[in-house]
VEXDOZA-175589 format. One record per residue (C-alpha): residue number from 1; residue in one letter; z, x, y. Coordinates in steps of 0.1 Angstrom, whole numbers. Layout:
N
     i   aa       z       x       y
   NUM    A       Z       X       Y
...
// end
This chain:
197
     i   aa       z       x       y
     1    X      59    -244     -29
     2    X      32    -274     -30
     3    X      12    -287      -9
     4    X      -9    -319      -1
     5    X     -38    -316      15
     6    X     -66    -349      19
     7    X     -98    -335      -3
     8    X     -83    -312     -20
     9    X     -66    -318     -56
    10    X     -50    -300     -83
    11    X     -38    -261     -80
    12    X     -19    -270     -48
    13    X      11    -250     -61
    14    X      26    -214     -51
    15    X      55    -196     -67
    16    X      70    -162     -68
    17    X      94    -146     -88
    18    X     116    -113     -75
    19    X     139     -84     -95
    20    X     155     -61     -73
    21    X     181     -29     -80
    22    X     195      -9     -55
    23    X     220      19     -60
    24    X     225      56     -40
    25    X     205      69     -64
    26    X     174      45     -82
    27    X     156      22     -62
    28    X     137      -6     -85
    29    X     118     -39     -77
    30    X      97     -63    -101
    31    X      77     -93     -83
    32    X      52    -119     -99
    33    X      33    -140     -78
    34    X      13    -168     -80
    35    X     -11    -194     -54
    36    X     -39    -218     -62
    37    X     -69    -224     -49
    38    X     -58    -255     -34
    39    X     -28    -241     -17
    40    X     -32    -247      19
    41    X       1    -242      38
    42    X     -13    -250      73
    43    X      13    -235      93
    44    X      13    -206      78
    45    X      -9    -174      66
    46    X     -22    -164      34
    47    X     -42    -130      35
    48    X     -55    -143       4
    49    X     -49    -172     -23
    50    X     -61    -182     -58
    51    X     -48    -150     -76
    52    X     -19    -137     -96
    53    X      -1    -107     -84
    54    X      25     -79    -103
    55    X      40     -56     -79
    56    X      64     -30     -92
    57    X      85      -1     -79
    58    X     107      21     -89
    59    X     121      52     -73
    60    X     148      83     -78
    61    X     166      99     -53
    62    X     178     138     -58
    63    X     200     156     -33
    64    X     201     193     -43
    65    X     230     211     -37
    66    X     210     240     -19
    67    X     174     246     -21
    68    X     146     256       5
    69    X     169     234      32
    70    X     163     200      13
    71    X     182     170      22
    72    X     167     150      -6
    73    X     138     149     -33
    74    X     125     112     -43
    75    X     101     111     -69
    76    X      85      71     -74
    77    X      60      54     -84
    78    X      48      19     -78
    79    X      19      -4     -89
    80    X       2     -36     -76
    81    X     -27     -57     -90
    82    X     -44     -90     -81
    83    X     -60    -111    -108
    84    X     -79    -142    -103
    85    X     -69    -168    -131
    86    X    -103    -163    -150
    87    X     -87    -128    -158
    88    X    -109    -110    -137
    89    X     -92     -83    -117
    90    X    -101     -76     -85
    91    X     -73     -50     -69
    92    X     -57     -22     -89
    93    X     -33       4     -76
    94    X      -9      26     -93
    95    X       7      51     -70
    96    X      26      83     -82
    97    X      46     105     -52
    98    X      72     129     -41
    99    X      87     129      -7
   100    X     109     162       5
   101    X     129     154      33
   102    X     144     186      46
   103    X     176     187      66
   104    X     157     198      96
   105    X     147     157      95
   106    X     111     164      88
   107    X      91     156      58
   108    X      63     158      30
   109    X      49     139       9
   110    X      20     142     -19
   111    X       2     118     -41
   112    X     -18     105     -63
   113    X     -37      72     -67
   114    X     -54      55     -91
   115    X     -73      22     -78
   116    X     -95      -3     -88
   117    X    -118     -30     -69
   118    X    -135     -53     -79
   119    X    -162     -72     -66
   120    X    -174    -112     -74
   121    X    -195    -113     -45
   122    X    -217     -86     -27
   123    X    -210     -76       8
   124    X    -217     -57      35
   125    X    -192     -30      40
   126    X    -215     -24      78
   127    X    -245     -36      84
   128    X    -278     -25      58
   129    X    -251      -9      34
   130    X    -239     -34       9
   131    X    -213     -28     -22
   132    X    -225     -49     -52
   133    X    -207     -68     -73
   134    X    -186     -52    -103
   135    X    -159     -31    -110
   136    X    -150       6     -88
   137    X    -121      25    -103
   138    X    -114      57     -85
   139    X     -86      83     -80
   140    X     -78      98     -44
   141    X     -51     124     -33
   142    X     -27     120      -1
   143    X      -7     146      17
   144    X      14     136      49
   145    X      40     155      69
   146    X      65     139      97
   147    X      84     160     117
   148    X     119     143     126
   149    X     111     109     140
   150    X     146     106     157
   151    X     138     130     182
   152    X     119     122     213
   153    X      86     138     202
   154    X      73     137     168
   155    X      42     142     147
   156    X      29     129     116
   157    X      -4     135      99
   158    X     -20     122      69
   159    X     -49     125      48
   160    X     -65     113      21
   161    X     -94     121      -1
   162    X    -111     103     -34
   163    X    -133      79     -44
   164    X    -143      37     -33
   165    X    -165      16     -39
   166    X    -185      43     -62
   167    X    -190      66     -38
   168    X    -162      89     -15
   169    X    -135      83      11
   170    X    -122     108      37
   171    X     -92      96      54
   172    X     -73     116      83
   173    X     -48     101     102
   174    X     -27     122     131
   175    X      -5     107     152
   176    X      22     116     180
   177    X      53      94     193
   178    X      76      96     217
   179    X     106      76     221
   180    X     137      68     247
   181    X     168      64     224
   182    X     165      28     207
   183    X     151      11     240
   184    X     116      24     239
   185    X      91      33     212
   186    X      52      46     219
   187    X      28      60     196
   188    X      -7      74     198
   189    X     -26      74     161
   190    X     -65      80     155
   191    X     -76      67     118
   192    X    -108      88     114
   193    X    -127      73      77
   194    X    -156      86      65
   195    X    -173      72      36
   196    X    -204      85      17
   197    X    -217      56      -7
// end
C-alpha cells in the first residue's frame, strides 16, 4: 500500500508478507511487516507505524490415547519484535507454552516469556514515575485455568509474574461468564497490575 499525503514525502509505503500451515496436527505462521514514517492511511488505524515487524508461530497438537482425562496437549511457541529502520529495537517477545485441555472442556496453561522494551523517549508510566530511555529485557511466568466455556457459567483466571521496565510486574486476572446458547454472551473480568519500579 502507498499513500499520498500534501507535506509529507518519501517512506509513504506499507507492505506485508504472510506464510501460513495448517494441518490436524502442526499449526505454523511466518509474517514480515513493514510501514514508513510517512504512511498515513487516513481512513484507517495504525497502532503504530515506522517500524519492521517478524511475527512467528508455530504449534503441535498431541491427543493421548488415555492419560489424566486429557483431550489434547499443545506445546508452541511464538515470537514477535518491532524494529525501527535505524536497527533499534523497541518490542521483543518470545513466548514458550503448553496448554492441557482435558475432556471435562476445561483447561491449563503455563508459560514462559522472554521480553524486551525499549525506550527512545522517556515517559511517564503515571504521573512523577518516569521510565528512561534504553533497553529493559525481562522474563515473566503465566499460569491460567478455564473451566469449559461452552457451559452457561465459566471461570478463568490468570496470572502473571516477572519483570518491566527494570523493575517487577504482578498480573492477576479473574474473570466469570455466563452465556445463553449462541444468542447472548456476558463477562465480568477485573485486571489487578501491580508494578514496583
Amino acid at each position: 500500500a502507498k499513500t499520498d499525503t500534501p507535506g509529507l514525502d518519501g517512506r509513504d509505503q506499507a507492505f506485508a508478507l504472510k506464510a501460513n500451515y495448517n494441518s490436524a496436527k502442526w499449526i505454523s505462521r511466518l509474517d514480515y511487516t513493514e510501514v514508513g514514517e510517512n504512511f498515513n492511511p487516513e481512513v484507517g488505524f495504525l497502532t503504530r507505524k515506522d517500524y519492521r515487524n517478524i511475527s512467528a508461530f508455530l504449534l503441535r497438537r498431541f491427543r493421548p490415547k488415555d492419560l489424566w482425562g486429557l483431550l489434547e496437549i499443545r506445546p508452541h511457541a511464538a515470537y514477535n519484535s518491532f524494529w525501527t529502520f535505524d536497527g533499534f529495537q523497541e518490542t521483543g517477545f518470545l513466548h514458550f507454552d503448553s496448554q492441557f485441555e482435558f475432556k471435562t472442556g476445561s483447561q491449563v496453561s503455563a508459560a514462559v516469556n522472554f521480553t524486551r522494551a525499549g525506550v527512545i523517549n522517556a515517559f511517564d508510566i503515571i504521573d512523577g514515575v518516569t521510565i528512561q530511555p534504553g533497553t529493559y529485557d525481562h522474563r515473566e511466568g503465566s499460569l491460567s485455568f478455564f473451566t469449559n466455556q461452552s457451559k452457561p457459567f465459566s471461570f478463568s483466571f490468570r496470572t502473571t509474574v516477572g519483570g518491566s521496565f527494570g523493575g517487577n510486574r504482578v498480573l492477576v486476572s479473574p474473570a466469570v461468564r455466563y452465556r445463553i446458547g449462541e444468542t447472548f454472551s456476558s463477562e465480568l473480568a477485573v485486571d489487578y497490575n501491580e508494578f514496583s519500579l
